[in-house]
C-alpha positions in Angstrom: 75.3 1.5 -105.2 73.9 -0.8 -107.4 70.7 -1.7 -104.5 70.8 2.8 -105.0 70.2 2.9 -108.4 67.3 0.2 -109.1 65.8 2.2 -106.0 65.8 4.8 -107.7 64.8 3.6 -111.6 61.5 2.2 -109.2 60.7 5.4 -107.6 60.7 7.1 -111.7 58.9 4.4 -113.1 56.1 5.1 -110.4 56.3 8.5 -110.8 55.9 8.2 -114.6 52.7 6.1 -114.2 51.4 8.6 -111.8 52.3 11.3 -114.3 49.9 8.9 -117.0 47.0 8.9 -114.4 47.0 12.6 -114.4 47.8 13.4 -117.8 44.8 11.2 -118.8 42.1 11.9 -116.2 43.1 15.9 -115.3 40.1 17.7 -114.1 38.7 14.6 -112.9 40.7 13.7 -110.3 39.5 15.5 -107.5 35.8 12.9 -108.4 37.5 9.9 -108.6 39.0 10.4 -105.3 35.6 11.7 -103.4 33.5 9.5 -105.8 33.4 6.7 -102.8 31.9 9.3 -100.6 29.9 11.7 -102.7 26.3 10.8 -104.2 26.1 11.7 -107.8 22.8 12.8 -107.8 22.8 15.9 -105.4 27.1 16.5 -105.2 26.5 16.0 -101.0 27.9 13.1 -98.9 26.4 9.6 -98.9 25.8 7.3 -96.5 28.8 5.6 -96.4 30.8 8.8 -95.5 27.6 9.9 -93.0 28.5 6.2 -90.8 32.4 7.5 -91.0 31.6 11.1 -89.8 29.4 9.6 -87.3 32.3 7.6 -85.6 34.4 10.5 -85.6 31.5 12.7 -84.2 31.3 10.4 -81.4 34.6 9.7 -80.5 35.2 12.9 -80.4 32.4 13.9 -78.3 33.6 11.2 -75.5 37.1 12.6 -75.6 35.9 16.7 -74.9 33.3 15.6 -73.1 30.5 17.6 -75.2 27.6 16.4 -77.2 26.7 16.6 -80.5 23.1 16.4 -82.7 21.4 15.0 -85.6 18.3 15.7 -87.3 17.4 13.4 -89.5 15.2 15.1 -92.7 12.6 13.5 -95.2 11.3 15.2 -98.2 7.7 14.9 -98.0 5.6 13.8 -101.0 8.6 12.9 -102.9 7.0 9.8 -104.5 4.1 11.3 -105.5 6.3 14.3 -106.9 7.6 11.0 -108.9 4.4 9.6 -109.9 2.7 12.7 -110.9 5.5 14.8 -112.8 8.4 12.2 -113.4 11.7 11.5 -111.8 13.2 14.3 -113.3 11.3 16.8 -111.3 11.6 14.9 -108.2 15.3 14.8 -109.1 15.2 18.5 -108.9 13.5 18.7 -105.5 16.3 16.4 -103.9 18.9 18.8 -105.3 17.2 21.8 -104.1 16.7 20.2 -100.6 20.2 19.4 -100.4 21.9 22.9 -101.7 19.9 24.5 -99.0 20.8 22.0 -96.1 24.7 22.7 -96.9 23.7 26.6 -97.2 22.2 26.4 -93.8 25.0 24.4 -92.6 28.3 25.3 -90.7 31.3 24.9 -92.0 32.2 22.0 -89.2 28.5 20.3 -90.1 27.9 17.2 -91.9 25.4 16.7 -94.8 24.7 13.4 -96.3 21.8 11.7 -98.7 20.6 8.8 -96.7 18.8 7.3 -99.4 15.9 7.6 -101.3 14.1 11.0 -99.9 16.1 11.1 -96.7 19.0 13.4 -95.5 21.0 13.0 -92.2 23.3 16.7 -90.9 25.4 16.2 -88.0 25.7 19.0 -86.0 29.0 19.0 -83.9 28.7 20.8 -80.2 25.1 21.3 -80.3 22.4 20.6 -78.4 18.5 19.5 -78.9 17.5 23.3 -78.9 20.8 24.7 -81.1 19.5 21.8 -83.3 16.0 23.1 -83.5 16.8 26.3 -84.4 18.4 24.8 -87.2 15.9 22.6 -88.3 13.3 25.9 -88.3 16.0 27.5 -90.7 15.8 24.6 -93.3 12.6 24.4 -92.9 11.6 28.4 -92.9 13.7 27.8 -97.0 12.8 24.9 -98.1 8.9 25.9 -98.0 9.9 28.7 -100.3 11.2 26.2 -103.1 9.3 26.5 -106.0 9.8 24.1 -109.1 8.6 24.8 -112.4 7.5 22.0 -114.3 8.5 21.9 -117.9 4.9 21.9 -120.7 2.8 22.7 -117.8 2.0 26.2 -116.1 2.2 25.3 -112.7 4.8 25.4 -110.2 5.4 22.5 -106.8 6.5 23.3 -104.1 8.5 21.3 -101.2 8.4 20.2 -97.5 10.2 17.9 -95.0 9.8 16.4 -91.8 12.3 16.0 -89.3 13.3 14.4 -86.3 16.5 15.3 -83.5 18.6 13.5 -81.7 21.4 14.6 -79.2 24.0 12.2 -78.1 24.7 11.9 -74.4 27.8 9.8 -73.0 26.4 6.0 -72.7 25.3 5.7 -76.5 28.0 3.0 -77.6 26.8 3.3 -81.4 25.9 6.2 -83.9 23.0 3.5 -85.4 21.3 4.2 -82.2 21.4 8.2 -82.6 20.0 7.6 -86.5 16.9 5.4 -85.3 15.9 7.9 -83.0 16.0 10.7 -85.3 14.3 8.7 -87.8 11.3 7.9 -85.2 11.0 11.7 -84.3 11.3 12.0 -88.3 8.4 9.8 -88.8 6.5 10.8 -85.8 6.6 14.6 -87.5 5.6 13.0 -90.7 2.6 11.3 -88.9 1.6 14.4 -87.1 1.5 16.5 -89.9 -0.9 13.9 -91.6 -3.2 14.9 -88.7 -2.7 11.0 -87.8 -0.8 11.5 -84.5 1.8 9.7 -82.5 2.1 6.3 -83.2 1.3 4.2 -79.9 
């Protein structure tokens, strides 16, 4: 009896400190819990949830026995945006880039900041073609961003270059999917710049 009652003057202590937490932080809550896995800049995923998801993308994808994609996405210009107009405005590019990636997105999709100017979506069940057709769509509304820039009359605009990757059973790590998507990435970039493939 007495073992009962100490049991239970622990369990209302706890449950009195956990009523302090949430009298004190309220609203906030819900961002102290995600705040490990959100970056505060754009409100997307970061790349510590992207390397979780990824696991979980390819476990699952050995166990069905399907495939999955990921296009890896670089907003180009981004440091010039910086060093012409200030980090504000390219702050306001990487936003826009990333509200229209999780518009375009499915519900079962992934969308994470890499870092810097780079984004990373994970496209469950879908292959190098499903995963083109989504890279047109980003790319068909990010080219109609347009940015005001504040004292001036002029307005920026925004692109990205991409690169795929579809994982096929033999891949033992998600690393490997994310350096092939960033070579395609880069290899987009390069062609763009009328410089080519690199040998």
């Amino acid at each position: 009896m007495i073992l009962h009652l100490k049991a239970m003057v622990l369990v209302l202590r706890a449950s009195r400190a956990l009523l302090e937490v949430i009298v004190s932080h309220g609203e906030n809550i819900p961002r102290l819990i995600g705040q490990g896995h959100i970056d505060p800049l754009t409100g997307i995923n970061n790349r510590r949830f992207l390397q979780e998801a990824g696991g979980r993308a390819m476990s699952l994808a050995r166990r069905h026995r399907t495939f999955f994609s990921v296009v890896g996405i670089d907003v180009d210009g981004l440091k010039e945006t910086n060093d012409g107009y200030g980090h504000l405005v390219g702050d306001e590019v990487l936003k826009k880039v990333a509200r229209i990636l999780k518009v375009c997105s499915r519900e079962g999709d992934v969308v994470a900041r890499y870092g810097g100017d780079e984004f990373v979506v994970i496209l469950p069940a879908t292959d190098k073609s499903g995963a083109a057709r989504f890279v047109q769509r980003i790319r068909e509304a990010i080219d109609k961003i347009e940015i005001e820039i504040p004292d001036l009359a002029e307005k920026i605009t925004a692109s990205i270059s991409c690169g795929i990757a579809t994982w096929e059973d033999g891949r033992e790590f998600f690393e490997e999917l994310l350096e092939e998507a960033d070579g395609e990435m880069y290899r987009d970039k390069r062609e763009k710049k009328g410089l080519g493939p690199r040998a």
